[in-house]
Every structure is written in C-alpha cells, then in structure tokens.
C-alpha positions in Angstrom: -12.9 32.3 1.6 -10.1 29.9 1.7 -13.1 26.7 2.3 -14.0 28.1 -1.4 -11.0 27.3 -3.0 -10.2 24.1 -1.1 -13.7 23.0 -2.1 -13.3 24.3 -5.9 -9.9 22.8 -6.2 -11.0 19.2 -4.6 -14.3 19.5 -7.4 -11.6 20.3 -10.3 -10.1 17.2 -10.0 -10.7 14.4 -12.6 -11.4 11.2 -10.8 -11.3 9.2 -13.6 -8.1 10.2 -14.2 -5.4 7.4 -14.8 -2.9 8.0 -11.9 -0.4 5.2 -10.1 -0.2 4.5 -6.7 -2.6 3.8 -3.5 -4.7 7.1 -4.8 -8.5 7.5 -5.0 -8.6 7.2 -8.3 -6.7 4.0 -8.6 -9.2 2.1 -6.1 -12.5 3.8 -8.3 -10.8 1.6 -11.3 -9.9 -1.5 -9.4 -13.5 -1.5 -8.6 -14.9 -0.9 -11.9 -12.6 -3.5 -12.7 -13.4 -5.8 -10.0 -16.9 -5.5 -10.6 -16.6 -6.5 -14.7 -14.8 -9.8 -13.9 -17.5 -10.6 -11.5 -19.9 -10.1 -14.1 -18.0 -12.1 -16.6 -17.7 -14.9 -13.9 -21.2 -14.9 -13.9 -22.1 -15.1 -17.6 -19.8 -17.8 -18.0 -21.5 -19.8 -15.6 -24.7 -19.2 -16.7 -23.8 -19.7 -20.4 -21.7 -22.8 -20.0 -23.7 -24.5 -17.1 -20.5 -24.9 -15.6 -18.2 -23.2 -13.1 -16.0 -20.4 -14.2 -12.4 -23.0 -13.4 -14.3 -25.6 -15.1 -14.6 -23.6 -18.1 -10.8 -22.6 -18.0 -9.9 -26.6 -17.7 -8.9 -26.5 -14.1 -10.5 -28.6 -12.7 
C-alpha cells in the first residue's frame, strides 16, 4: 500500500512548475530553453546567410 502513495504523490507533482535550484524541474526548462536558442541560431543563419556572431557584429 505504501508503493501507492509514493507512486500517486511522485504523479501529483507539477513538473512544469517554476522551482529554483539543481531540481528536475529546473533542468526540463533549461532544456526547453536550450533547445529555443538553438532554433533561433538556426533561423538566423538561414535568414541572414550569415553566421549567428556575424549577425550580432562580432566578428
């Protein structure tokens, strides 16, 4: 019985949830995040013909 509530309490929790800290929930958004400035990375260079630091002026 007790493997129920572990498991029920474990699926309760939000993982979206804003939280601070090395927690699970902080890594899920600095991959979301991670994985949007990739994506802009890209479109820039495809839209621009240029790298992404050329774009910015740095080089």
């Amino acid at each position: 019985m007790q493997d129920t509530q572990k498991m029920t309490a474990t699926a309760i929790e939000d993982r979206n949830a804003w939280k601070f800290g090395f927690t699970p929930q902080a890594e899920l958004w600095n991959g979301r995040f991670a994985m949007l400035g990739f994506v802009a990375a890209l479109a820039t260079e495809y839209l621009t013909g240029g790298g992404t630091l050329h774009f910015l002026g740095l080089m």
